[in-house]
N, C-alpha and C positions, 0 to 999 in steps of 0.2 A: 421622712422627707415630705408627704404629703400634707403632713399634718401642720405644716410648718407655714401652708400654701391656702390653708382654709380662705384666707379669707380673700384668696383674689377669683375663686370658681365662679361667684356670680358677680364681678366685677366688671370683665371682660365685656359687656354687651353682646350685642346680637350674635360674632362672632362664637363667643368664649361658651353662649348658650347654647348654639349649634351645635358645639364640639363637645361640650358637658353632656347633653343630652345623647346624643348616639354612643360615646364612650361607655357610660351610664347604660344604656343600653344593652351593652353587648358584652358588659361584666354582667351584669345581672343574669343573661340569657346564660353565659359561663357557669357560673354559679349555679344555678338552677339546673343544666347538665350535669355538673358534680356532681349532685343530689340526690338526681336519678339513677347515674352509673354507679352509685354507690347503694343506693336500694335494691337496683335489678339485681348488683353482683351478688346478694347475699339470698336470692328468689332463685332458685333450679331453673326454672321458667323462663330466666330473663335474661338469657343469652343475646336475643335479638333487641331487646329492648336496650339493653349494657352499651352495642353496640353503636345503635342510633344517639345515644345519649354523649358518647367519645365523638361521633362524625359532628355534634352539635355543638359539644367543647372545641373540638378541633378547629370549628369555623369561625367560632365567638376570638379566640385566641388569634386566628389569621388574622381578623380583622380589627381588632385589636393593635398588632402589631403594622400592619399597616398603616392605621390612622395614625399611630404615633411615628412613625418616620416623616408620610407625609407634611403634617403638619407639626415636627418637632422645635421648630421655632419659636412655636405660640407656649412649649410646654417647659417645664422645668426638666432642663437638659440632663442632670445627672444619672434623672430617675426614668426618665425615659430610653438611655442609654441602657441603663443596667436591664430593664424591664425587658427591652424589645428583644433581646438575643435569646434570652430565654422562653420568650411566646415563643420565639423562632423552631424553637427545642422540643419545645412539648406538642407544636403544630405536627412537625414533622414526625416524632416519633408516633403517634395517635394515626399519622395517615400511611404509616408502610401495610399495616392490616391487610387495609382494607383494600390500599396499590397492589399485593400481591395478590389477594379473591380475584379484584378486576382483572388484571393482567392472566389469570391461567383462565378464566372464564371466556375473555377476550381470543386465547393461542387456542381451547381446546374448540369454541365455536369455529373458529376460521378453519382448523382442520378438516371438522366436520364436512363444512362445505367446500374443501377444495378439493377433497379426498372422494366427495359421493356427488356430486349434480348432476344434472341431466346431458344426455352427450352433446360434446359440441358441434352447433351446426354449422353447415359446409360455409369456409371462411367465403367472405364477401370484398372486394375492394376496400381498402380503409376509410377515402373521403364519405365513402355511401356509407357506411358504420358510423361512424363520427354524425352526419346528417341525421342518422335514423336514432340515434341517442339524444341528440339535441330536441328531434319531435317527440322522441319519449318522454322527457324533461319538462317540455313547457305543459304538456298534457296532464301529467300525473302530476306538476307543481310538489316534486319531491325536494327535501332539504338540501344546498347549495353541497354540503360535503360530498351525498348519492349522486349528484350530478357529475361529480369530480371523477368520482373511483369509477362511473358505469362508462365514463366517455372515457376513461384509461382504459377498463378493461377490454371494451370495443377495439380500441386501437389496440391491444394487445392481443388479444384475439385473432386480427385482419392481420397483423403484422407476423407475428410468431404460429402459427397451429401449429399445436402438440398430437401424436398420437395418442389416441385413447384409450382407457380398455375397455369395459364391459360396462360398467356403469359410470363410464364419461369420464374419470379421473384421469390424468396422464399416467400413464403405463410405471411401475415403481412406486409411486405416490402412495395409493392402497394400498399399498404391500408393509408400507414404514409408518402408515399414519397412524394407526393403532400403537406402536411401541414410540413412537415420538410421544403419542399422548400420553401415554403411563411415563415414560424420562419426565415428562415435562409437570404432571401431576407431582410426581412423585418431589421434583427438586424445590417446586413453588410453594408447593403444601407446607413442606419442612421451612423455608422461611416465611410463610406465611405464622408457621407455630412459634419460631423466635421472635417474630414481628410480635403477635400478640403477648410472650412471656416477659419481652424489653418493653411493652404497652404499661403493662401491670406492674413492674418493678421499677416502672419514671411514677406512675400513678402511687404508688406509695413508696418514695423517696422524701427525703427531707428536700432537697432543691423541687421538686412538684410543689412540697406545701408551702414554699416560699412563695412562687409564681402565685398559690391561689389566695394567700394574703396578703399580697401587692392588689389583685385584683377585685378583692373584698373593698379595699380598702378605696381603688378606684370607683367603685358602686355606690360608693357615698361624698367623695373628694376627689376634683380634678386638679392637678398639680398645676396650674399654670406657672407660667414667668414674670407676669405682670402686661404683655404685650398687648394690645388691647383693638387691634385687626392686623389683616393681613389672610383672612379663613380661603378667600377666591383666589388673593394673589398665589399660595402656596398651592391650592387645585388646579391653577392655570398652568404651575410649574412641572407638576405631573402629567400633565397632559401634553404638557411641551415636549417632553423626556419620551413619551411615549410614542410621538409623532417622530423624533428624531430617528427612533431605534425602528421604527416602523420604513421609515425612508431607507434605512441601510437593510432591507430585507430585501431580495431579488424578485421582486411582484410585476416583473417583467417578464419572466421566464415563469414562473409559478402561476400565470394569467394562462397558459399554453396545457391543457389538459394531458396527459401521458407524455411527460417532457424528462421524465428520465434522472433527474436532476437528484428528486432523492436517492436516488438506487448507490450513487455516487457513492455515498457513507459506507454501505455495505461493499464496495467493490474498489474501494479506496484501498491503498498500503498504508495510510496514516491509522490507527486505530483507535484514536484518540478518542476516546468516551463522548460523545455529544459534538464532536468536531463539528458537522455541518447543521447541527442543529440546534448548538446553543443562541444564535442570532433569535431564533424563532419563541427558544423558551426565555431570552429577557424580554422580547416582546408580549411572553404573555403575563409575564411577574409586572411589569408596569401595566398594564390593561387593569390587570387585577388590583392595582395602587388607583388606576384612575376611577375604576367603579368605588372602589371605599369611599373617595375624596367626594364624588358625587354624591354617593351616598347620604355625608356630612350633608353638602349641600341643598341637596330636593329632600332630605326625610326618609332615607328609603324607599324612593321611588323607583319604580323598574325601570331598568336601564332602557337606552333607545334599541329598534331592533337589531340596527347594523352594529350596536355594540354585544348585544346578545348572541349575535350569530357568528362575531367576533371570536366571544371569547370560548364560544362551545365549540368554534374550530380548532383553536389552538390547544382546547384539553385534549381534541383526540388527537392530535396530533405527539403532544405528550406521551399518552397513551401507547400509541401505533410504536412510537420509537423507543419505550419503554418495552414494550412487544418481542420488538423485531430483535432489541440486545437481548432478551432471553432466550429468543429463539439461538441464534446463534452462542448463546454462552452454552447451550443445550447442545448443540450441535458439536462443541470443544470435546465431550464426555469422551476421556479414553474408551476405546476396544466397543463401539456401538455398529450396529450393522449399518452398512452401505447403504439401505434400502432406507433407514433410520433417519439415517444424516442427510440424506436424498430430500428427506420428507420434510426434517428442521430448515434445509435449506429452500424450498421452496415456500414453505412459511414465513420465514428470512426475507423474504422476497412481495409477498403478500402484504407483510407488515408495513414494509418500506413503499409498497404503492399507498398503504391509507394515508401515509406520512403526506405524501404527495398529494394526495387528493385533499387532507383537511387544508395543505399549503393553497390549493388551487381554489378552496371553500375560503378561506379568510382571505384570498384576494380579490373575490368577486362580490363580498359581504364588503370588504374595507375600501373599495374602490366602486362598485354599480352596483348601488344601490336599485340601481333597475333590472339587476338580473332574478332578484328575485318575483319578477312579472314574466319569464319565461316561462 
């Protein structure tokens, strides 16, 4: 199909150049990951290297697939169609890995620290908490998300005090947080190990070596349709989409630090997988369309910082809620102690505050710009 298109690649003008060169691009860099993931795999040694090499395909392939949605108007429709499901495929399988390492890395830190800190001191009124977080904040000029979770935790703190034990933990906590970890080890690990045996068996599948011969092939020939602009109108369209889905996000209430709102999911009768938090993650799947499109546009230029700070809210936020389900799926484990479950469920609950706080971090990034002078 490509081949059939040679001769409109440099046709197109400045547009169709635009769009050839980054596409170009970012098979190549695909390619080139191949390369290497296939050298390491066959090195003892190059386990870590194997791996950088997948998160570098993985990214090449995202965005890939993104630039061909956004701008599938300008390209030859058939092949763009067939192509993009299957970046889709191989993105995703390449990233469950390395979502599982993160994700028990992420549950086994957070125990750590909820389980041992230092004891807590005698609660204060809350508005004076809230105050004395806000002077900690403009002082330390810490990232818009720490601002979120330290002025939650504050008001959680002032609101709720827990009894402690010995080394500050609420009372039960220490007692399950070590066998929460090993459950929680123990279940990640093992999809962590399927994750990477489903990595390896897409990576040498006959549909992978299809994707990478599409993509070879794009490294040299850009298929267009013959369309000959329209490169901004299409980035203006993403951008639109992105502002829409952004308007329908609750950045009224998500403005209000320890507002309760995420906890909702976890305390809800609906159990509906991502129920209160899919708004948030189409919000960041177009953010992430609108950085590619810009991309196209500026050359790879880094993005603005309120889009940076953007979109690094809404990973953790991903993250956190990514978290907090495995907390709780851990916490389902037939016949586990009281003390166990006690423990997944306050994690359960930790999880669901970062949720909140990266909420409270992308509204302060997406709306004030001046909060980051606090």
């Amino acid at each position: 199909m490509a081949q059939q298109h040679h001769e409109t690649t440099t046709g197109t003008g400045t547009a169709g150049e635009a769009l050839t060169a980054y596409l170009q691009e970012q098979a190549t860099e695909f390619l080139r990951s191949l390369r290497l993931h296939r050298d390491s795999a066959t090195d003892a040694q190059g386990a870590e290297e194997s791996l950088a090499a997948a998160c570098s395909m993985r990214r090449a392939a995202r965005r890939i697939g993104g630039t061909l949605h956004t701008f599938r108007p300008l390209l030859d429709a058939d092949w763009a169609a067939s192509l993009r499901p299957e970046l889709a495929w191989l993105s995703g399988t390449l990233a469950q890995e390395h979502a599982y390492e993160s994700r028990l890395s992420r549950l086994l830190e957070a125990l750590h620290r909820l389980s041992g800190p230092p004891p807590v001191p005698a609660a204060v009124p809350a508005p004076a908490v809230a105050a004395a977080g806000r002077r900690s904040a403009r002082r330390s000029g810490r990232p818009l998300l720490e601002r979120g979770r330290g002025l939650g935790e504050a008001w959680a703190k002032a609101e709720a005090p827990v009894a402690a034990g010995e080394n500050g933990a609420p009372r039960g906590l220490a007692v399950g947080a070590a066998k929460a970890a090993a459950l929680l080890e123990r279940q990640l690990t093992l999809a962590r190990t399927r994750a990477h045996s489903a990595a390896l068996q897409a990576l040498g599948s006959s549909r992978f070596h299809a994707v990478a011969d599409s993509v070879a092939v794009l490294a040299s020939d850009v298929p267009f349709n013959g369309a000959t602009d329209g490169l901004e109108r299409l980035a203006a369209t993403a951008e639109s989409a992105l502002a829409e889905a952004v308007a329908a996000l609750p950045l009224g209430q998500a403005g209000h630090p320890y507002n309760a709102g995420a906890l909702v999911h976890g305390l809800a009768a609906d159990t509906a997988p991502d129920a209160q938090d899919a708004p948030w993650l189409k919000v960041r799947s177009l953010l992430r369309l609108h950085r590619y499109a810009q991309e196209v546009l500026l050359g790879h230029a880094s993005p603005e910082p309120r889009i940076a700070d953007a979109s690094h809210a809404l990973n953790v936020h991903r993250e956190a809620s990514a978290a907090a389900a495995a907390a709780a799926q851990a916490a389902r484990t037939p016949r586990i102690a009281p003390a166990t479950a006690y423990a997944l469920g306050v994690l359960h609950a930790d999880q669901r505050h970062d949720v909140e706080a990266a909420r409270f971090a992308f509204q302060q990034a997406w709306l004030h710009e001046e909060a980051r002078t606090w």
